[in-house]
C-alpha positions in Angstrom: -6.5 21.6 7.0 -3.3 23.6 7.5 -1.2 24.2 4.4 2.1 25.3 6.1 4.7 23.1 4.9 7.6 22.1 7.0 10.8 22.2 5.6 13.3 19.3 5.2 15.3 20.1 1.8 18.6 19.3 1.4 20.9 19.7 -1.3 24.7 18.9 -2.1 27.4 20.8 -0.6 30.0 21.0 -3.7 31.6 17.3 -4.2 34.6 16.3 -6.2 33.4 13.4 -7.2 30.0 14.7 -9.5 26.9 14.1 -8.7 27.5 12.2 -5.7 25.7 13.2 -1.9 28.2 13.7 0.5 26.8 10.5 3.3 24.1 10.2 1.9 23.8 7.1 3.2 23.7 8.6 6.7 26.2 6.0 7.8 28.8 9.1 9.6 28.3 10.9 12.0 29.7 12.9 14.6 27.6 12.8 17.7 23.9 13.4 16.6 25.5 15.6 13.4 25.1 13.3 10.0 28.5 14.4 8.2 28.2 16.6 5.8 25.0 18.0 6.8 23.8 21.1 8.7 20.7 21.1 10.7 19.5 24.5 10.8 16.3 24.8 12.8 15.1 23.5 16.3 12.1 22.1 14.7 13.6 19.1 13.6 15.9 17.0 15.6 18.1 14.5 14.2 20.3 11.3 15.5 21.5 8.0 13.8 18.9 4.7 14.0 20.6 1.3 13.8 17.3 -0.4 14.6 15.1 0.7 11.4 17.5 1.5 8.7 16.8 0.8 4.6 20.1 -0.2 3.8 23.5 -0.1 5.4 24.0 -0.1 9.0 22.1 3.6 10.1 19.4 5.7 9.2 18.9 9.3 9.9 16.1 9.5 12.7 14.0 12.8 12.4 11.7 14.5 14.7 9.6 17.0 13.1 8.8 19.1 15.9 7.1 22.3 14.6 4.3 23.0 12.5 5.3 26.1 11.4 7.3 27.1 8.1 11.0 27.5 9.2 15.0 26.8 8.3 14.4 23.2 9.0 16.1 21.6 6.8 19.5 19.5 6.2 21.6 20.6 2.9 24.0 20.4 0.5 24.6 21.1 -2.4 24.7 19.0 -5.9 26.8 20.0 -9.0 25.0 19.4 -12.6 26.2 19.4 -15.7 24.2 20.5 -18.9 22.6 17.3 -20.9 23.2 14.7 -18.3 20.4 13.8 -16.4 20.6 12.9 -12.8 17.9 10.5 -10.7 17.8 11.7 -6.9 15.8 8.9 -4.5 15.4 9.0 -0.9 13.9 6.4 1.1 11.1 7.4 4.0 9.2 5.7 7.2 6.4 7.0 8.1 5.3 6.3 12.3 2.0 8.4 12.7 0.3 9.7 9.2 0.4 12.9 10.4 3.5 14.4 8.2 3.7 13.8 4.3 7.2 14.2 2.7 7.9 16.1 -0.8 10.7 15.4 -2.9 12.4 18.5 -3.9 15.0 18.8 -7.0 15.6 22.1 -7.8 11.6 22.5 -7.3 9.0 20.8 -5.5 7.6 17.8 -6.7 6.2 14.5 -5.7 4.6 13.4 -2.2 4.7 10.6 -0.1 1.8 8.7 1.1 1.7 9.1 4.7 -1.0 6.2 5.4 1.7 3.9 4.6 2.8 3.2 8.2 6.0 1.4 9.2 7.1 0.8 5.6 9.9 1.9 3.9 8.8 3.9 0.4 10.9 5.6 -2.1 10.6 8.9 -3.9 12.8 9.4 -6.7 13.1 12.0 -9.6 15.5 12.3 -12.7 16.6 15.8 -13.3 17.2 17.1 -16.5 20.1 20.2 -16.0 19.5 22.9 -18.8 22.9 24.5 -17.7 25.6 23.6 -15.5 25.9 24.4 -12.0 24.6 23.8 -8.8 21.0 23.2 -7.4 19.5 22.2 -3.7 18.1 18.7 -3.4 15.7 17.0 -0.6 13.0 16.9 1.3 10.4 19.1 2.7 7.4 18.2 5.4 4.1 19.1 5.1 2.1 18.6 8.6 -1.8 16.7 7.5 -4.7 15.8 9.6 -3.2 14.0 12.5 0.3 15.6 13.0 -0.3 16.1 16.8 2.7 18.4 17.2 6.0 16.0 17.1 6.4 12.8 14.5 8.8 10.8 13.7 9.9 10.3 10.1 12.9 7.6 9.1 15.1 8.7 6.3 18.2 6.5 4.2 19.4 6.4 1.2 19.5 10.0 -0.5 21.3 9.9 -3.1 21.9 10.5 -6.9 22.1 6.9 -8.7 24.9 7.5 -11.1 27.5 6.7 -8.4 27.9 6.3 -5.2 28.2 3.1 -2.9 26.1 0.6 -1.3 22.7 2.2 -3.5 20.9 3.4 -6.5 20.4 2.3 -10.0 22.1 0.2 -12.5 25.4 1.8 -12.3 26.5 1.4 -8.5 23.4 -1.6 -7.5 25.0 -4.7 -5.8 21.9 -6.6 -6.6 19.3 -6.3 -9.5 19.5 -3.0 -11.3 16.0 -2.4 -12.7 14.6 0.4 -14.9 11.5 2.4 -14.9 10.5 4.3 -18.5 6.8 6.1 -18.1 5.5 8.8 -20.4 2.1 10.3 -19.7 -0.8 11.4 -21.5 -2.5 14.8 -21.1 -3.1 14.3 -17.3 -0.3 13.3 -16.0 -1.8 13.9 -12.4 -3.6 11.0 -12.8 -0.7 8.5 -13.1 1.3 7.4 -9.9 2.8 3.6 -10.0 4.2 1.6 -7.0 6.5 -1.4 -6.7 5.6 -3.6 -3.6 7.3 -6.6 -2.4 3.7 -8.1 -0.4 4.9 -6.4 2.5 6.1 -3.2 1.9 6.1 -0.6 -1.1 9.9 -0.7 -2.0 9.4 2.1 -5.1 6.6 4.6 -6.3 6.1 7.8 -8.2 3.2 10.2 -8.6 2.7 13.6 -9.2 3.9 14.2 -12.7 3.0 16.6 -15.4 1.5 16.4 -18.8 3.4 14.5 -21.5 6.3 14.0 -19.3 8.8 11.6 -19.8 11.0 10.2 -16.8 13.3 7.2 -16.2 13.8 5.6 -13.0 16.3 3.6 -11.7 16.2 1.3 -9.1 18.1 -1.2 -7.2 16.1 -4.6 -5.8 16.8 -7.3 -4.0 16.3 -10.5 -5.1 12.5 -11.8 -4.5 9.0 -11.6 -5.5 7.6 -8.1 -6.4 4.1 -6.5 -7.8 4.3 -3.6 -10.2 1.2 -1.4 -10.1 0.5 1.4 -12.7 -2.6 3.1 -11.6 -4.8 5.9 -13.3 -7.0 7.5 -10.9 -9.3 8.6 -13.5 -9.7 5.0 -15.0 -9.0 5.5 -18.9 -5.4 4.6 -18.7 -2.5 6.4 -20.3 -3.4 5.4 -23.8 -4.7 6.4 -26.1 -7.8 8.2 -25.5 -6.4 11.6 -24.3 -2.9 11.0 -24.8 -0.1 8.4 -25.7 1.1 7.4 -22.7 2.9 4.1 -22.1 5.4 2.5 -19.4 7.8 -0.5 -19.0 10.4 -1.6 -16.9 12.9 -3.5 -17.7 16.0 -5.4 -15.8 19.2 -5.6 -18.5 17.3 -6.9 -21.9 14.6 -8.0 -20.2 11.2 -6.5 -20.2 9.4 -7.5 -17.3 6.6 -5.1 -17.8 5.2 -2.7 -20.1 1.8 -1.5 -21.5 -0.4 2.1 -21.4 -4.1 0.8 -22.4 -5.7 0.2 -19.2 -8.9 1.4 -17.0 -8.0 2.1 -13.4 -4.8 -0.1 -13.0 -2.6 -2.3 -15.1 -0.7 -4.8 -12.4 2.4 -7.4 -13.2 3.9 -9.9 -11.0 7.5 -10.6 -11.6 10.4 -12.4 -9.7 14.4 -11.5 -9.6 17.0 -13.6 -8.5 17.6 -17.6 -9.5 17.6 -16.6 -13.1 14.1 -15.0 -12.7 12.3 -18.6 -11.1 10.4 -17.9 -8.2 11.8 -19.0 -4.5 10.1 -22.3 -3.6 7.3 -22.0 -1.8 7.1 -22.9 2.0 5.9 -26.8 2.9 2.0 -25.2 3.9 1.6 -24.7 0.3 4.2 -27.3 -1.3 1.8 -28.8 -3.3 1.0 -25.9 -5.4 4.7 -25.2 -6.3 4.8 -24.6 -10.2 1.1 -24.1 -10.6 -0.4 -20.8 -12.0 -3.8 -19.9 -13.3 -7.1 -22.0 -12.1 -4.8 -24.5 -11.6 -2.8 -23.1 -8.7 -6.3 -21.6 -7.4 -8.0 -25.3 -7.2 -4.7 -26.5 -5.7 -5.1 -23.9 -2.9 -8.7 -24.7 -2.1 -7.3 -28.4 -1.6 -4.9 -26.9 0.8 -7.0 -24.2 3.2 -10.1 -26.4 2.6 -11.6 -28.6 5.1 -11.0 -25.7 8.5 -12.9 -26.7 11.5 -15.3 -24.8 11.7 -15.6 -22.9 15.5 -19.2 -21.8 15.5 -20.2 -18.2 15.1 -20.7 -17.8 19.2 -16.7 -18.8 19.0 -15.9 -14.9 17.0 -16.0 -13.3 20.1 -13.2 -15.2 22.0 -11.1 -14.7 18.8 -11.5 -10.8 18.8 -11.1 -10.4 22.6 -7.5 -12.1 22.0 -6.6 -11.4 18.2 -9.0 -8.3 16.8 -7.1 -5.9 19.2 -5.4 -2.4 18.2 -1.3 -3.1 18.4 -0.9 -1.2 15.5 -1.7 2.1 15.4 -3.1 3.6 19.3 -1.8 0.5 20.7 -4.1 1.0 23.1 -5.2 -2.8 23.1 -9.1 -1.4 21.9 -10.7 -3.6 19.5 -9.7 -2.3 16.2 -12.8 -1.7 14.3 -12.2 -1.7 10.3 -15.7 0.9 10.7 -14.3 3.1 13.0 -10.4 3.1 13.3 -8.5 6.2 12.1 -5.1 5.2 11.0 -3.9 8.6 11.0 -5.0 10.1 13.9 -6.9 9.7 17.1 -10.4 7.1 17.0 -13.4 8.9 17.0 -14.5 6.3 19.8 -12.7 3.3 21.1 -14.6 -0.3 22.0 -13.3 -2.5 25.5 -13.2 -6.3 24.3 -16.3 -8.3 25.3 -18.0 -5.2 27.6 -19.1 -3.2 24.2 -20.2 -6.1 21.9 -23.4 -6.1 20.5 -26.2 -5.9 22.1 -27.9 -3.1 20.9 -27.6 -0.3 19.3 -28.9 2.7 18.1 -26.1 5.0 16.5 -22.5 4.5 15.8 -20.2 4.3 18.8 -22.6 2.0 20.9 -21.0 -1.1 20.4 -19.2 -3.7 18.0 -20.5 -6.5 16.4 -19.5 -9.8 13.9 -19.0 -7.9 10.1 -19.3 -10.4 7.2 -17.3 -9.2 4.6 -18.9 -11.5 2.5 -22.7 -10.7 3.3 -24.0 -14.1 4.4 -27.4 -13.4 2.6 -24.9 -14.2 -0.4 -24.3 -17.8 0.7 -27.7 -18.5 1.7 -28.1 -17.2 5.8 -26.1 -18.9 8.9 -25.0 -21.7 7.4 -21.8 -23.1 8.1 -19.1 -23.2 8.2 -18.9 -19.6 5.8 -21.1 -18.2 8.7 -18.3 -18.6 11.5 -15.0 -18.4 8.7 -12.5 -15.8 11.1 -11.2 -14.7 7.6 -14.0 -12.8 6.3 -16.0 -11.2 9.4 -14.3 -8.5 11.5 -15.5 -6.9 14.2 -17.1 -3.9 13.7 -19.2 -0.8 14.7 -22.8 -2.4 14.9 -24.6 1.0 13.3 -22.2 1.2 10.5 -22.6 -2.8 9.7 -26.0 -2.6 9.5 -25.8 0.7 7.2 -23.6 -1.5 5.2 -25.9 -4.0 5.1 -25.3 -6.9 2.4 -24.1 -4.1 -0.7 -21.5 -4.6 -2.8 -17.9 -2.8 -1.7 -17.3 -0.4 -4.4 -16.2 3.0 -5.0 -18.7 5.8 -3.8 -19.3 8.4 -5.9 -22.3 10.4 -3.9 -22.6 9.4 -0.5 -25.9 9.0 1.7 -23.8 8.0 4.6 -20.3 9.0 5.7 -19.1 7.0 9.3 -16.9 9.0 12.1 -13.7 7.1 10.4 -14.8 7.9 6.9 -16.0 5.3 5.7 -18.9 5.3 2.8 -22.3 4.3 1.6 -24.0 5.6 -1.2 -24.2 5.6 -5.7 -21.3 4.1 -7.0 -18.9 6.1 -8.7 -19.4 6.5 -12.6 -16.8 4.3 -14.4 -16.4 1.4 -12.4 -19.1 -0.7 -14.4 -21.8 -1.0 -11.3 -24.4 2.0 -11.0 -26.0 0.9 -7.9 -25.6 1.6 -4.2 -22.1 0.6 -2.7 -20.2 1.1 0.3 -16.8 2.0 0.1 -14.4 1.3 3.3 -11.2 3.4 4.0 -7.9 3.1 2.2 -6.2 1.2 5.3 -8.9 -1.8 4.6 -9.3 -2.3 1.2 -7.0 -4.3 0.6 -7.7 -6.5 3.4 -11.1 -6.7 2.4 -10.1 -7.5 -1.5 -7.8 -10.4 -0.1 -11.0 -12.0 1.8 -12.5 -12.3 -0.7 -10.0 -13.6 -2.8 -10.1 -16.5 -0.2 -13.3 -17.0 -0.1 -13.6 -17.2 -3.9 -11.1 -20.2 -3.4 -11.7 -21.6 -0.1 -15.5 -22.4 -2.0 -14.3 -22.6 -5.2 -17.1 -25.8 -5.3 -20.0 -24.1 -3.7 -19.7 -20.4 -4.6 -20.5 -20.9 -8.7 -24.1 -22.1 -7.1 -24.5 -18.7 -5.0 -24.8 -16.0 -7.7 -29.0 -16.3 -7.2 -29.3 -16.5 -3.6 -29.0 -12.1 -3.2 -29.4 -9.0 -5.8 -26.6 -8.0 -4.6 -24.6 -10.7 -4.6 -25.7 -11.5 -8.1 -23.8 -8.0 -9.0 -20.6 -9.4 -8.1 -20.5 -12.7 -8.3 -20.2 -14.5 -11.8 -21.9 -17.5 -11.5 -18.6 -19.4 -12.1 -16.3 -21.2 -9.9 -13.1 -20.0 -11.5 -13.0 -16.2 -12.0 -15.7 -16.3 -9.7 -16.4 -12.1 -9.5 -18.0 -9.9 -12.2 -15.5 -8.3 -14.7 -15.9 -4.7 -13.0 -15.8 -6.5 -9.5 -12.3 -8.5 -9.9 -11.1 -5.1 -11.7 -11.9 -3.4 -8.4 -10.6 -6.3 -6.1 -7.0 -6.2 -7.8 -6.5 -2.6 -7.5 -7.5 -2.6 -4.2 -4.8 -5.2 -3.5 -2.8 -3.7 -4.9 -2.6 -0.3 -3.7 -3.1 -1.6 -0.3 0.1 -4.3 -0.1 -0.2 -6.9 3.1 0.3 -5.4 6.6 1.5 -6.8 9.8 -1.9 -6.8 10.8 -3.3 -8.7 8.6 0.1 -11.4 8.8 -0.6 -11.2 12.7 -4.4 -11.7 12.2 -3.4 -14.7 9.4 -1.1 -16.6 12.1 -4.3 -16.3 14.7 -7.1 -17.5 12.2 -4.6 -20.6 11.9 -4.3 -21.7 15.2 -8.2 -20.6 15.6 -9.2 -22.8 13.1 -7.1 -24.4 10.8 -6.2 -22.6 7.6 -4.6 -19.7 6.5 -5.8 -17.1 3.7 -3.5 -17.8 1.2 -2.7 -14.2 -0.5 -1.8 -12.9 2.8 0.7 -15.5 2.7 1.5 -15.0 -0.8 -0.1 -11.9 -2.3 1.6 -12.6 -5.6 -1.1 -15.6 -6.1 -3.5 -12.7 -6.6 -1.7 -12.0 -9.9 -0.7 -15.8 -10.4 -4.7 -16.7 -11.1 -6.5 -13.9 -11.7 -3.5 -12.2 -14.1 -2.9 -8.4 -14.6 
């Protein structure tokens, strides 16, 4: 893939007020010229947005338009003082996947994740001046698999947090004023963290260097929030190479904190109402106040008892519900086996004219995937045979490659699809050593919140299931409560959360309702993931 990086930086034209970005809000401007910025190069364009904004009334609307290294970038320039560290954010929207952003502060340094479509996510570094003076701040775009020429990126909100208005940390924050302490161990490239909100990642960091310590701070609304620390390696940040550790903390408070993990240490925690949790909507009314197994029987109470629609009914619910309005848009069934979130599909499937039938290879037509092999329950029996919330449609070849193996992570693989999905020996660490298949990032964490419902929508039946399938004995416990193996609900959690609830899935969610009757509850609520299961 192309390494040419396309510039965005900006940095602080000299301010009397230090520290401060001159509108960096983006909330003036003078025709299509943000104040107190200078576009440089035609291969961005720029113009305010009132219609997708972070905060305030206007975001900066950028079309990267070149794939080639050039002036394009927007600047100023910052004033710094020796010994008094600075924390530079920005907030960015990605459309396409085909541009990553890169925070720069005096130097390149972390990236965005540009599979994170139509979701605001922050970068944000805290700069440590060894002398006084000035230094450029901003962003730079790198074009990735995907970029197709012209993308559009949303940016709001650059700015220092040690002043300013409307934004930032603890000093100038209208609403809850949080802070972020992390100090890594001797691979710091294996740390990144994320703050989601169960739509949307609202904070994350990544990218950092050995023994490094940095302090964030942010500025959250009141609400429900999931704080993931994540260790791509799986040994944590303490103490085995290292003595790494992290917390965050709001005033006094510590809501977080901890280093001696595997592959992810994850914390739900509420702000606002004196930290109490909003009340939950009347659908799940009767499980305000629970937590633990207690909140998890409560929901199987609720979501239990759907009609079932038969498994002949699946069809009619894709043809109207399983259809691509996300990404292409091009109405296409969107195939978790074959979609491409980031660029074009390596085939496409018409509703009802290319469902199975036959097939021979991938691309010949889609067919009913249980997420939950049904060999695990037993065969066809209903109504887990026909339940909308676990079976998607799918490429037929690739389903039956998947056949009824554990998800997992893959860590040589026999079988690659078109859309990069996996099948093959698991990865060493995760505590399974057998075959797995491993889907792509966009669907993991749908997948992971499937079968957190059907772990409670059969909280009664599935403790008697653990026999029925080899495979399904590697997950499943044997118990109605946990329900999943130790390495299994390890995997399941990060996958939820480094893939936070879509619009997809909340549109999908709304459909299975009407379709038949229930909901999945940690779409809903993906904080009841947390709430049961804990960290």
């Amino acid at each position: 893939m192309k390494t040419t990086p396309i510039l965005f930086a900006a940095a602080l034209l000299s301010n009397t007020a230090f520290g401060n970005l001159q509108n960096g809000h983006f909330e003036d401007w003078t025709g299509n010229q943000p104040d107190g910025w200078t576009t440089i190069d035609s291969g961005i364009s720029v113009q305010p947005d009132a219609s997708t904004v972070y905060q305030g009334s206007l975001s900066a609307q950028v079309w990267v338009n070149t794939a080639t290294q050039g002036n394009t970038d927007l600047r100023q320039t910052v004033s710094v003082s020796a010994g008094q560290p600075q924390t530079f954010s920005v907030w960015v929207r990605h459309t396409e996947g085909g541009i990553k952003a890169r925070l720069y502060v005096d130097g390149y340094l972390s990236y965005s994740d540009p599979t994170l479509l139509n979701q605001w996510q922050q970068l944000s570094y805290t700069y440590q001046p060894a002398s006084s003076g000035s230094i450029e701040v901003g962003l730079r775009f790198y074009d990735v698999s995907g970029f197709d020429g012209s993308e559009l990126v949303w940016v709001d909100d650059y700015m220092p947090h040690n002043g300013g208005t409307g934004g930032g940390g603890t000093g100038g924050c209208a609403s809850n004023g949080l802070t972020f302490n992390l100090t890594t161990d001797d691979y710091g490239s294996e740390t990144s963290w994320q703050i989601d909100d169960g739509q949307a990642v609202v904070a994350s960091g990544s990218g950092y260097g050995n023994n490094q310590t940095v302090e964030e701070s942010l500025c959250l609304a009141d609400g429900n929030y999931t704080l993931s620390v994540l260790d791509s390696y799986g040994d944590g940040i303490c103490c085995s190479y290292g003595n790494g550790s992290y917390s965050l903390t709001h005033g006094s408070t510590v809501l977080a904190s901890g280093g001696s993990f595997t592959s992810a240490d994850i914390t739900a925690f509420s702000l606002g109402g004196g930290g109490s949790t909003p009340p939950l909507d009347s659908y799940y009314q009767s499980a305000e106040g629970l937590s633990g197994y207690a909140l998890k029987t409560q929901l199987a109470t609720i979501i239990g008892n759907h009609t079932a629609q038969g498994y002949g009914a699946l069809w009619t619910f894709y043809a109207s519900h399983e259809l691509d309005t996300t990404f292409e848009q091009d109405g296409s069934i969107l195939d978790i086996y074959s979609e491409n979130p980031i660029g074009s599909d390596p085939y496409v499937y018409t509703a009802v004219s290319d469902q199975c039938g036959t097939y021979n290879s991938e691309a010949d037509c889609y067919n009913r995937e249980h997420s939950f092999p049904r060999s695990w329950f037993g065969g066809a029996i209903e109504p887990m045979n026909s339940d909308v919330h676990h079976i998607f449609a799918s490429d037929g070849y690739v389903n039956s490659k998947r056949s009824s193996f554990p998800y997992g992570l893959v860590g040589s693989a026999t079988f690659t699809s078109m859309n990069g999905s996996r099948l093959g020996s698991a990865a060493s660490g995760i505590g399974y050593s057998g075959t797995v298949f491993e889907p792509i990032d966009e669907y993991k964490g749908d997948l992971a919140r499937a079968y957190f419902y059907m772990a409670t929508r059969y909280q009664s039946q599935i403790g008697s299931w653990q026999n029925n399938s080899s495979y399904g004995d590697a997950v499943l416990n044997g118990s109605s409560d946990q329900v999943f193996e130790n390495w299994f609900l390890t995997l399941l959690k990060q996958w939820h959360a480094q893939d936070p609830v879509s619009q997809k899935e909340l549109d999908r969610n709304d459909a299975a309702h009407t379709f038949q009757g229930n909901r999945n509850p940690f779409v809903d609520h993906p904080e009841f993931v947390t709430q049961i299961w804990g960290n």
